[in-house]
RODREN-599021 format. One line per 8 residues: number of its first residue (from 1); their letters; for each residue x negated, y negated, z of C-alpha. Coordinates in Angstrom, 1 decimal. Example, Ala and Ser with C-alpha at 12.3 -4.5 7.8 and 13.67 -1.06 7.14 Angstrom:
RODREN-599021
1> as> -12.3 4.5 7.8 ~ -13.7 1.1 7.1
This chain:
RODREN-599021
1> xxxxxxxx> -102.8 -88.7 94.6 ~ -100.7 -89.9 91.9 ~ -100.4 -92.1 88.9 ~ -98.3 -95.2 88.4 ~ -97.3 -97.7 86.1 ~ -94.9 -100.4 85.3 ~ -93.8 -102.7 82.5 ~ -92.0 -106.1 81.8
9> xxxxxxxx> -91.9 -106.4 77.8 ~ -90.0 -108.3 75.2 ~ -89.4 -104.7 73.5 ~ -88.5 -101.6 74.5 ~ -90.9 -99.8 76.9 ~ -89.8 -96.1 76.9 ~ -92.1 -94.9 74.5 ~ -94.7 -97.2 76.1
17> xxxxxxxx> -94.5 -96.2 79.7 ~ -94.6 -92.4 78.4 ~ -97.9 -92.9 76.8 ~ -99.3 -94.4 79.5 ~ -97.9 -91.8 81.9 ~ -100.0 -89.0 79.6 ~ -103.3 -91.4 80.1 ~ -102.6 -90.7 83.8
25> xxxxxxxx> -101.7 -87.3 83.6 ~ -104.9 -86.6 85.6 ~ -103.6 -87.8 88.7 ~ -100.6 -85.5 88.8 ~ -99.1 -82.5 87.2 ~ -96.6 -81.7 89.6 ~ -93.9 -84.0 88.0 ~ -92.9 -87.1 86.4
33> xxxxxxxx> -90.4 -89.4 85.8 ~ -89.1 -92.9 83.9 ~ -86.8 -96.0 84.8 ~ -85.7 -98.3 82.6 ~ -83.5 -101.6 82.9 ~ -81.0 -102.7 80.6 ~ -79.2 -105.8 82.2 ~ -79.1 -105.3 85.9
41> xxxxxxxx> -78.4 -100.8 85.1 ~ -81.2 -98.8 85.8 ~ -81.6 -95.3 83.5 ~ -84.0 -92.5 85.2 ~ -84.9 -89.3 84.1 ~ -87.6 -87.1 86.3 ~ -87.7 -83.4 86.9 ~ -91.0 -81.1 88.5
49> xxxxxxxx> -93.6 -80.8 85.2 ~ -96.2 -82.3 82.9 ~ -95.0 -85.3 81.2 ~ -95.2 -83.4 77.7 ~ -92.9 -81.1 79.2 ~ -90.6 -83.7 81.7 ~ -89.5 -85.7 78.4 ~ -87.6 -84.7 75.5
57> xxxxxxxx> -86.4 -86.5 72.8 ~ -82.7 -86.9 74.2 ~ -84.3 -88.0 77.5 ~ -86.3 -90.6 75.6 ~ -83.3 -92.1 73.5 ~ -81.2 -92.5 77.4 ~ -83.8 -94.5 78.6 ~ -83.0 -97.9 77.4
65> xxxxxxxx> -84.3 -101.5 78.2 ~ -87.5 -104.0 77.8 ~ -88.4 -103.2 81.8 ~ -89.3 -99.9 83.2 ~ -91.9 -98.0 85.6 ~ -92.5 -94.4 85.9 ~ -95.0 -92.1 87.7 ~ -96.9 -88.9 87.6
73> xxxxxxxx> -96.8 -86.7 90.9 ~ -99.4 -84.4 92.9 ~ -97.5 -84.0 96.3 ~ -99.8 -84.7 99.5 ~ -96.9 -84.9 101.9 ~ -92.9 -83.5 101.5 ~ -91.2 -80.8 99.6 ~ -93.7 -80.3 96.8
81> xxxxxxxx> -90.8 -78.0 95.1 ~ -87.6 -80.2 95.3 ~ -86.9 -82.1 91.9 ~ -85.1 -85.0 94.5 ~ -88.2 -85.8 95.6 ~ -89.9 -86.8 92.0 ~ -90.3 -89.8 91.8 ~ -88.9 -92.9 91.1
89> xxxxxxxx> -87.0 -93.3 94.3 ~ -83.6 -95.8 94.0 ~ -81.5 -97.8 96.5 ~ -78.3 -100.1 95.8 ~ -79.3 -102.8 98.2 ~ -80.1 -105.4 98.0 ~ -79.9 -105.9 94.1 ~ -80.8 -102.5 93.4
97> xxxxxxxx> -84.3 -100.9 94.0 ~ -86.2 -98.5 92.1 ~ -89.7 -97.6 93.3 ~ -92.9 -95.9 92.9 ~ -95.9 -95.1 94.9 ~ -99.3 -94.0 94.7 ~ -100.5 -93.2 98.8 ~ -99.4 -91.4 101.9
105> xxxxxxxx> -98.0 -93.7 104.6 ~ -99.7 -92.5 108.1 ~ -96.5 -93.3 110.4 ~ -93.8 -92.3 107.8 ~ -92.1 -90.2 110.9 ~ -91.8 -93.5 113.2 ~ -90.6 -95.5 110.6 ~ -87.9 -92.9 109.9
113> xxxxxxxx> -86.7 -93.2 113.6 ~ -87.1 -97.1 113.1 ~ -85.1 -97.1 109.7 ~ -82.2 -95.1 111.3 ~ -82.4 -96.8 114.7 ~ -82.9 -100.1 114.3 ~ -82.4 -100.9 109.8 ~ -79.5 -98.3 109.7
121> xxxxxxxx> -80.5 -96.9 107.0 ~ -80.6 -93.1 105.6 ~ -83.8 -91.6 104.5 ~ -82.8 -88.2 102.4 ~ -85.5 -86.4 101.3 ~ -88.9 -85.4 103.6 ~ -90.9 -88.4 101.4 ~ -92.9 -90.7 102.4
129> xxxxxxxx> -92.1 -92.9 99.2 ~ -88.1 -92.9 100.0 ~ -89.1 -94.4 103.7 ~ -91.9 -97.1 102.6 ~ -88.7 -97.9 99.3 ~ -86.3 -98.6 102.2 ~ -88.4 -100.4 104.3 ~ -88.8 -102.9 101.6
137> xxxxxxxx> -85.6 -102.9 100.7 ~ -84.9 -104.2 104.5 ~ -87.2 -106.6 104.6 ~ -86.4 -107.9 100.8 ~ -82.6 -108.2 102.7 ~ -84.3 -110.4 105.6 ~ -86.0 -112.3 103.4 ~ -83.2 -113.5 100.8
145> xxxxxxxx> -80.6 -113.3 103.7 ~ -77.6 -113.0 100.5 ~ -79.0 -116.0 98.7 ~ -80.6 -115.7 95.0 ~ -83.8 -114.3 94.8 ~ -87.0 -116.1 94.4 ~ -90.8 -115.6 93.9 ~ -91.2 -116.6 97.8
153> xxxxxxxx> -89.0 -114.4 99.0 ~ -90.5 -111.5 97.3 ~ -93.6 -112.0 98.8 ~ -92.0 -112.5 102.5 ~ -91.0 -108.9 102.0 ~ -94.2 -107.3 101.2 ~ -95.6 -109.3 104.1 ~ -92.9 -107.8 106.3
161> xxxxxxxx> -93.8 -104.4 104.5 ~ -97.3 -105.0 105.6 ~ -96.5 -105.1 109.0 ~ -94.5 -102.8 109.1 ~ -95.9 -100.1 107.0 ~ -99.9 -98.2 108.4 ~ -101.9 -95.9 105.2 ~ -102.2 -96.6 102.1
169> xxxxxxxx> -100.2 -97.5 99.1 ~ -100.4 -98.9 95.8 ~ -96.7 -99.5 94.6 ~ -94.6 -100.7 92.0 ~ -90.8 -101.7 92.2 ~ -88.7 -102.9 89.8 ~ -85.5 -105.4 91.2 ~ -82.3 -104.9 89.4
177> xxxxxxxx> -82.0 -108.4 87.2 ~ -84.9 -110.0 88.6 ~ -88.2 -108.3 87.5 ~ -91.2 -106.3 88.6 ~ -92.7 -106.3 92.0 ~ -96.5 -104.4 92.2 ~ -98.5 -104.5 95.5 ~ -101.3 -102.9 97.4
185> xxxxxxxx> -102.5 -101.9 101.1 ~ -104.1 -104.3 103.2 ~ -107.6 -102.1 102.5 ~ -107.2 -101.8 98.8 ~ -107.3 -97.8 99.6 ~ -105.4 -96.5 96.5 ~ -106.1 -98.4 92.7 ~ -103.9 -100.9 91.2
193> xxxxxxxx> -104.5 -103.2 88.0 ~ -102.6 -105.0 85.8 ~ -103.1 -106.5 82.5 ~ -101.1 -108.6 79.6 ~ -100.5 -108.0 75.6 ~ -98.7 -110.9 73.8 ~ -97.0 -111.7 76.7 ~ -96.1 -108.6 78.0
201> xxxxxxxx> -96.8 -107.2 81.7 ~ -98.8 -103.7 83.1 ~ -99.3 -102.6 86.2 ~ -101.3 -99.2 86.6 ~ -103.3 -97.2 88.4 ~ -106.2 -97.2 86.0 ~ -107.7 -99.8 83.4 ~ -107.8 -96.9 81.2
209> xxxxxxxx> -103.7 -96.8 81.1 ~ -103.7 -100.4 80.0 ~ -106.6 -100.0 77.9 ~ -104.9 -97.2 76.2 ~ -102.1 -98.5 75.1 ~ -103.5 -101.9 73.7 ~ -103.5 -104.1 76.7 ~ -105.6 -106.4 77.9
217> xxxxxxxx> -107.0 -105.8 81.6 ~ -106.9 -109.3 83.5 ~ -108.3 -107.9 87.5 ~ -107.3 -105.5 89.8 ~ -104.7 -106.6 92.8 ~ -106.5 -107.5 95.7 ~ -106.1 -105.7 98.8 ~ -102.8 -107.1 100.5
225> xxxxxxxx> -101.8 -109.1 97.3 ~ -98.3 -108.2 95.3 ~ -97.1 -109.5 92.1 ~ -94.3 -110.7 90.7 ~ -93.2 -110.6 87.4 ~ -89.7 -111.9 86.2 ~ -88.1 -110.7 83.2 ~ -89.1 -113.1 80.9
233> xxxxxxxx> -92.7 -112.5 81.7 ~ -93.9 -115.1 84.4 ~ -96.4 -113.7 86.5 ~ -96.7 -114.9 90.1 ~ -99.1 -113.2 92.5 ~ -99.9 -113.9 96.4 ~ -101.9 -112.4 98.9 ~ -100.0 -111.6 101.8
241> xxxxxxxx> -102.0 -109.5 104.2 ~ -104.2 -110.9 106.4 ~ -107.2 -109.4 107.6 ~ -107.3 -107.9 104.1 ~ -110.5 -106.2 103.3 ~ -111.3 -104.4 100.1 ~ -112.2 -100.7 101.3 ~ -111.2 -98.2 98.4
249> xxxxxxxx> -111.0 -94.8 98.7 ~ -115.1 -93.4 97.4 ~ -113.0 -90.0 96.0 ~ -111.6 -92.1 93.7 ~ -115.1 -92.3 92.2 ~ -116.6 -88.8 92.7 ~ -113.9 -86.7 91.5 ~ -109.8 -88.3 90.9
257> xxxxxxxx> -110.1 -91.0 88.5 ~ -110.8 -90.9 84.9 ~ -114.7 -91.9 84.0 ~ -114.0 -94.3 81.1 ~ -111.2 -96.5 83.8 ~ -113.2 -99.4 85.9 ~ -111.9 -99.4 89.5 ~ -112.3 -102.5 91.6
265> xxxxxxxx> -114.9 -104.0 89.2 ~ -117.0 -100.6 89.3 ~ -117.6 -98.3 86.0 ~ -116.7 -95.0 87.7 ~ -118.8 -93.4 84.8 ~ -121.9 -95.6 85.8 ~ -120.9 -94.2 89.5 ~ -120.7 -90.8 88.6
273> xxxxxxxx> -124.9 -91.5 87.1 ~ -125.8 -93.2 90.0 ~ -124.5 -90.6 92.4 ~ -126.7 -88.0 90.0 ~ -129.5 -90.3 90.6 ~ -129.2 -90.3 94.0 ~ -128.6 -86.4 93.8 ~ -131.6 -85.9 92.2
281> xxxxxxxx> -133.6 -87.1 94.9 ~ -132.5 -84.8 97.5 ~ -132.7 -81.7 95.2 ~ -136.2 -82.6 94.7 ~ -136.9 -82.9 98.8 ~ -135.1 -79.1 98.6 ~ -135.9 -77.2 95.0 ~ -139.3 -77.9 93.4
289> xxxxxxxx> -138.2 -78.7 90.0 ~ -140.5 -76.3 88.0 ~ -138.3 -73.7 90.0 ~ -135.4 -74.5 87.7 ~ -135.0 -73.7 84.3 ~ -131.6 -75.2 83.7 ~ -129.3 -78.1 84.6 ~ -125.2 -76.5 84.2
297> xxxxxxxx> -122.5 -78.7 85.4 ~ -119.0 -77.5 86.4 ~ -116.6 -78.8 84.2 ~ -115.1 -81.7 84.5 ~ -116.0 -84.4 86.9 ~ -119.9 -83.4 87.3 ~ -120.6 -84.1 83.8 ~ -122.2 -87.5 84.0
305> xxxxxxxx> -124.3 -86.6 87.6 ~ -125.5 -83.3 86.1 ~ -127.0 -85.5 82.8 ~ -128.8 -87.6 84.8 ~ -129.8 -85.8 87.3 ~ -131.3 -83.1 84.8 ~ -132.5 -86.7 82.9 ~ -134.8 -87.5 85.9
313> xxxxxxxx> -135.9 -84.0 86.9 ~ -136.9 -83.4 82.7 ~ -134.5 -80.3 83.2 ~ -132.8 -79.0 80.2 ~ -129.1 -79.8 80.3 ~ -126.5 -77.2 79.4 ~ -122.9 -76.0 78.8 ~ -122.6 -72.9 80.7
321> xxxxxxxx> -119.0 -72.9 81.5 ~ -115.7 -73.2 79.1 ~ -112.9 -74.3 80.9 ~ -109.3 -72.7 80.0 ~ -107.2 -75.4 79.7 ~ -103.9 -73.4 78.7 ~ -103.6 -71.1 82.0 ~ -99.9 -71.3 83.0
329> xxxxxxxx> -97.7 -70.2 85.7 ~ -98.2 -66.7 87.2 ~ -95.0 -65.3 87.2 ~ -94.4 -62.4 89.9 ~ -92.0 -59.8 88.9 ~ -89.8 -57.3 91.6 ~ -92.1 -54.9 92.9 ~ -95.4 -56.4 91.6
337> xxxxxxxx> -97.7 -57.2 94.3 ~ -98.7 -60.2 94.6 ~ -101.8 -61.5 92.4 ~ -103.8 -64.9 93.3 ~ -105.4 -66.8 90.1 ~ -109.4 -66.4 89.4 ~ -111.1 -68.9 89.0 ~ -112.1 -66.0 86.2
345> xxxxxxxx> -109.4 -67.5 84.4 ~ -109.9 -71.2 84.2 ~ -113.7 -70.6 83.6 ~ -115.8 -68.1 81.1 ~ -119.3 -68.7 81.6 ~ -121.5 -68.5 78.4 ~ -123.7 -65.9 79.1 ~ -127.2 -66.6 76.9
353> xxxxxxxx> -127.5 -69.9 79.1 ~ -128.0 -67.9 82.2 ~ -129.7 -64.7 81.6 ~ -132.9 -65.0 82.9 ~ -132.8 -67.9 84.4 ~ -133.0 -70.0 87.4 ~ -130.0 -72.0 87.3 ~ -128.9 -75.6 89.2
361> xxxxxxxx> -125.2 -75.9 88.9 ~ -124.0 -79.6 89.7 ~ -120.4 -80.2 91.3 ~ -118.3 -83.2 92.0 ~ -117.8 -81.7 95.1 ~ -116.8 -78.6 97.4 ~ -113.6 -78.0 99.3 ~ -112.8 -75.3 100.7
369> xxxxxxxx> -115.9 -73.3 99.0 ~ -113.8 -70.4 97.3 ~ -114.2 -71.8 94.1 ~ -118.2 -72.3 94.6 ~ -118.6 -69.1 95.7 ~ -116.9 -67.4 92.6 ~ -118.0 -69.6 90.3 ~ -121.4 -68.7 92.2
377> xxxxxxxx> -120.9 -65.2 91.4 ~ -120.3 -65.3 88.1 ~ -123.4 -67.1 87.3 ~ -125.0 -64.0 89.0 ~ -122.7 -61.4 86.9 ~ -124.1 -63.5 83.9 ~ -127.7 -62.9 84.5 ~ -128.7 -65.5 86.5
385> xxxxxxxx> -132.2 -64.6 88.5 ~ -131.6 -67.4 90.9 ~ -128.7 -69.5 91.6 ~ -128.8 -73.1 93.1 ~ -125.6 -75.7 93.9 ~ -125.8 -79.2 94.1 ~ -122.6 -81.4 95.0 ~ -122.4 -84.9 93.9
393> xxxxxxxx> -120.9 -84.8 97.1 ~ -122.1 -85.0 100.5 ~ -120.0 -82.5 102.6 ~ -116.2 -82.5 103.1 ~ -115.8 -81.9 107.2 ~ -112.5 -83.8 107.8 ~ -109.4 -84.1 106.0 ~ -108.1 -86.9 104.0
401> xxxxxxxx> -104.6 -88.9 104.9 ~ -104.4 -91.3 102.8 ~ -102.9 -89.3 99.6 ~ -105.2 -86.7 99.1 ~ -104.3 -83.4 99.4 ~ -107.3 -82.4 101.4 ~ -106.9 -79.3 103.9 ~ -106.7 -79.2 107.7
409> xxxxxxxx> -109.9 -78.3 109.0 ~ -110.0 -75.3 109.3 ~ -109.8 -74.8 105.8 ~ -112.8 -76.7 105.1 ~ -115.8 -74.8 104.2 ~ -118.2 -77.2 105.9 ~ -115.9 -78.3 109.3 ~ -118.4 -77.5 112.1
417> xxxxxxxx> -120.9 -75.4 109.9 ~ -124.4 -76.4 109.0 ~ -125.8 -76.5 105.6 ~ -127.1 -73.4 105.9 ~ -124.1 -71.8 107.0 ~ -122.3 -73.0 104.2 ~ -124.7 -71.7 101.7 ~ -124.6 -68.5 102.9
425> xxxxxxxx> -121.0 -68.1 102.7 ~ -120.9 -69.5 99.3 ~ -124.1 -67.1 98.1 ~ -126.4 -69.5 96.3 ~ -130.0 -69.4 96.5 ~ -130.5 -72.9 97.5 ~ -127.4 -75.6 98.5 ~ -128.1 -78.9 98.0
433> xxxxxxxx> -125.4 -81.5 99.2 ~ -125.6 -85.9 98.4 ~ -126.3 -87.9 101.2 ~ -123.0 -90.0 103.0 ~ -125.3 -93.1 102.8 ~ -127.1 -92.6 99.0 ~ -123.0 -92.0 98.1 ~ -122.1 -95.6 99.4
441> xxxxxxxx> -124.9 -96.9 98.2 ~ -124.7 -95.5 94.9 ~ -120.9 -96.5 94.0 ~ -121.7 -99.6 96.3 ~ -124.6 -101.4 94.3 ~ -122.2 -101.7 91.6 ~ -119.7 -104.4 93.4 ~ -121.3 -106.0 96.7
449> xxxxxxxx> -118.2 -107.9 97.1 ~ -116.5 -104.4 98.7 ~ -116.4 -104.5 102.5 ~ -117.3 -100.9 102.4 ~ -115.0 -97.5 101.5 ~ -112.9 -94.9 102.9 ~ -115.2 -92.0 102.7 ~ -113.3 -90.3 106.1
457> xxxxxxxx> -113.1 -87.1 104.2 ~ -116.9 -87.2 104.2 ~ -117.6 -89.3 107.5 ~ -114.7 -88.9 109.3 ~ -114.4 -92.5 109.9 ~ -110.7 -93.9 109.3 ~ -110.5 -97.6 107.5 ~ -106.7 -98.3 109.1
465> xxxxxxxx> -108.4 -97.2 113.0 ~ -105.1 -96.0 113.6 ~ -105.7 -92.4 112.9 ~ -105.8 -89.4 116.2 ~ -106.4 -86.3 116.2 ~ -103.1 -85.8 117.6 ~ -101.9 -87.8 114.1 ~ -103.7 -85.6 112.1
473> xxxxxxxx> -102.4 -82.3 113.0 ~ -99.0 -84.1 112.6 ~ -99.9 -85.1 109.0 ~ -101.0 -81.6 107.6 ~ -97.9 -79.9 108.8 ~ -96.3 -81.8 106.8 ~ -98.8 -81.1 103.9 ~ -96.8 -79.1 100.8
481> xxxxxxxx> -97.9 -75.6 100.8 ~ -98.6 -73.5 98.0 ~ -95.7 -71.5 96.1 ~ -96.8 -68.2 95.0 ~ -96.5 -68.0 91.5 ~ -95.9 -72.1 91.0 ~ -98.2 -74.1 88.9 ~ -101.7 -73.9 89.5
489> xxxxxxxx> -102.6 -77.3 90.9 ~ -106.4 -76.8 91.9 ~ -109.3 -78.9 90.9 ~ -110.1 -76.4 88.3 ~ -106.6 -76.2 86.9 ~ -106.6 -80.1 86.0 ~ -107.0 -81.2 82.5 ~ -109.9 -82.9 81.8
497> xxxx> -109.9 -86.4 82.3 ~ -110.9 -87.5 78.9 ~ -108.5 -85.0 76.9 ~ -105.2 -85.1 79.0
């Protein structure tokens, strides 16, 4: 996952797009990076980091220009550690292309081939963003065929894109003295929404991002559509997929975006209740309520499912866990063996809300089940006298390709293992998990124009139908791996949504 935004403006946008990159920072802590335009010369600075930390004053002042983009990075495919693959990405032809993207493209490897074979063109970097920024920049070559660019021929590109390109991908492009181009997958997979403030142009990942920095949310792109904006602040916008069909990603809901942004013309805080209503439901078919004593949610996402679930269930609600949100890098010195983080670290449990109780602990969700079972553990340690888990989430059994960085199977704790299984690795009393069905149907009810979701991470089911076996064992060796000692990028190690 990432975050993304762009900006035409009648001002300068540097200080703009940076605050909007910090309302994103949720969707990627790897790195970031800033282009501007100043006439038809683009100015970029990006480096591996937190925005706070990316941008400095110096880098600020060289980043001139009313027209800019910039995104935040969490690397689900390439060379998580190179600084060339931050993004934004930038060609010289045609025009002069700078792009971003929010996604993971499933046949980035046959494109390559394609791009060198048949486009001649040279894809540097293991990226999947570099090879969907040259395809465009092919087809935007097709299209305009050396003649001056116009609204039309923007949009014939993206279509060629389309048919080109299989995953997902929200993106935004800026074209060197022309203006901004944003589009979106055919399935609507990854979020995109733009907005206007006295005649100025955002495009985002999140309403929030807009919202934040005093614009005005019109709608989210449709899946398939792109729009154009030229540099005096037209906006032109046409769908150009066909067979479109709005099916969004449901993680976006349960656990990566922020709860106050609205996604596809659903509240993903009023999501996040309804899946705790739903929740609630089968915790009662499982744990007689007058068996628990407490209602604790793991910080952050399980917040607003843990209040209403403990709402319905007359459950006291409680804090039982502080979250950490200063633990750095671990730094390995010569000779020192090697030391993985505790989830000791990000969390400290507050121990009078568990002694003597029988606790329910609510997730957003669970992984690869370390986490749980620690976290678990420490309840215990605390006092607990019994310990139950509830996940917002029904049960993660296959992995995600469309820009999540979700693990190959094997890695799951609940790949071909029951319930029970899975609550006896993590060591709970009781495991309670949602339902796939009372998930859709929860996020669902609150849009019935959506054509459904990609929940394949829960159901295994694919929204492109393009997707093997074969193609996912090729797409999670090409997963980053983790860095001993690099920056702790686990769920728990995220800032909270509402303070980052």
């Amino acid at each position: 996952m990432c975050g993304i935004v762009g900006v035409v403006s009648q001002t300068p946008v540097n200080q703009l797009i940076y605050d909007a990159l910090l309302l994103l920072q949720h969707r990627g802590q790897d790195a970031a990076g800033i282009v501007t335009q100043l006439g038809r010369k683009f100015f970029m600075h990006k480096a591996k980091g937190m925005v706070r930390d990316v941008f400095r004053t110096r880098n600020m002042r060289a980043l001139p220009g009313n027209c800019g983009l910039g995104q935040v990075r969490y690397p689900t495919a390439g060379n998580a550690y190179s600084e060339e693959e931050a993004q934004p990405f930038y060609v010289n032809a045609p025009f002069g292309l700078v792009l971003v993207h929010n996604g993971n493209l499933t046949n980035a490897q046959a494109l390559k081939q394609e791009l060198f074979q048949t486009d001649h063109r040279h894809i540097n970097t293991e990226s999947d963003s570099e090879v969907l920024l040259n395809v465009l920049a092919h087809e935007l070559e097709k299209a305009t065929r050396g003649g001056p660019l116009k609204p039309a021929d923007v949009f014939a590109a993206v279509r060629g894109v389309h048919a080109r390109v299989k995953g997902s991908y929200a993106v935004v492009a800026l074209i060197a003295g022309h203006g901004l181009l944003a589009f979106r997958d055919p399935y609507g997979i990854r979020p995109l929404c733009f907005g206007h403030s006295d005649g100025n142009v955002m495009v985002a990942s999140e309403s929030v991002t807009l919202e934040g920095t005093g614009y005005h949310v019109e709608r989210d792109l449709e899946p398939g559509e792109a729009l154009f904006v030229n540099l005096e602040g037209d906006v032109h916008t046409e769908r150009c997929a066909s067979n479109a069909a709005l099916k969004p990603c449901i993680f976006e809901y349960v656990y990566l975006a922020r709860p106050d942004s609205t996604i596809n013309g659903i509240s993903v805080y009023q999501a996040r209740l309804n899946l705790g209503t739903t929740l609630a439901k089968r915790v009662i078919s499982t744990v007689p309520p007058n068996a628990i004593d407490v209602v604790i949610p793991i910080p952050e996402s399980s917040r607003p499912s843990a209040m209403e679930l403990a709402r319905l269930l007359g459950l006291p609600y409680r804090e039982g866990f502080v979250k950490n949100r200063y633990v750095g890098r671990t730094f390995i010195m010569p000779g020192q063996a090697v030391r993985k983080k505790s989830v000791r670290q990000k969390l400290n449990v507050i121990g009078s809300e568990f002694k003597g109780r029988n606790v329910l602990l609510v997730d957003d969700s669970i992984v690869r089940g370390t986490t749980s079972r620690e976290i678990v553990q420490m309840a215990r340690d605390a006092g607990a006298r019994k310990v139950y888990l509830a996940s917002a989430a029904p049960p993660v059994r296959y992995p995600n390709v469309y820009g999540i960085d979700m693990p190959t199977p094997d890695e799951l704790v609940a790949h071909d293992r029951t319930v029970e299984e899975v609550r006896q690795i993590i060591g709970c009393d009781a495991l309670i998990y949602q339902d796939v069905e009372g998930m859709k149907q929860a996020v669902g009810s609150l849009n019935t124009a959506l054509a459904g979701f990609d929940a394949s991470c829960f159901d295994g089911v694919y929204v492109t139908g393009d997707i093997t076996a074969d193609d996912i064992a090729r797409l999670n060796a090409g997963r980053p791996q983790d860095e001993e000692g690099d920056t702790d990028t686990s769920r728990l190690a995220l800032p909270n949504a509402q303070e980052s």
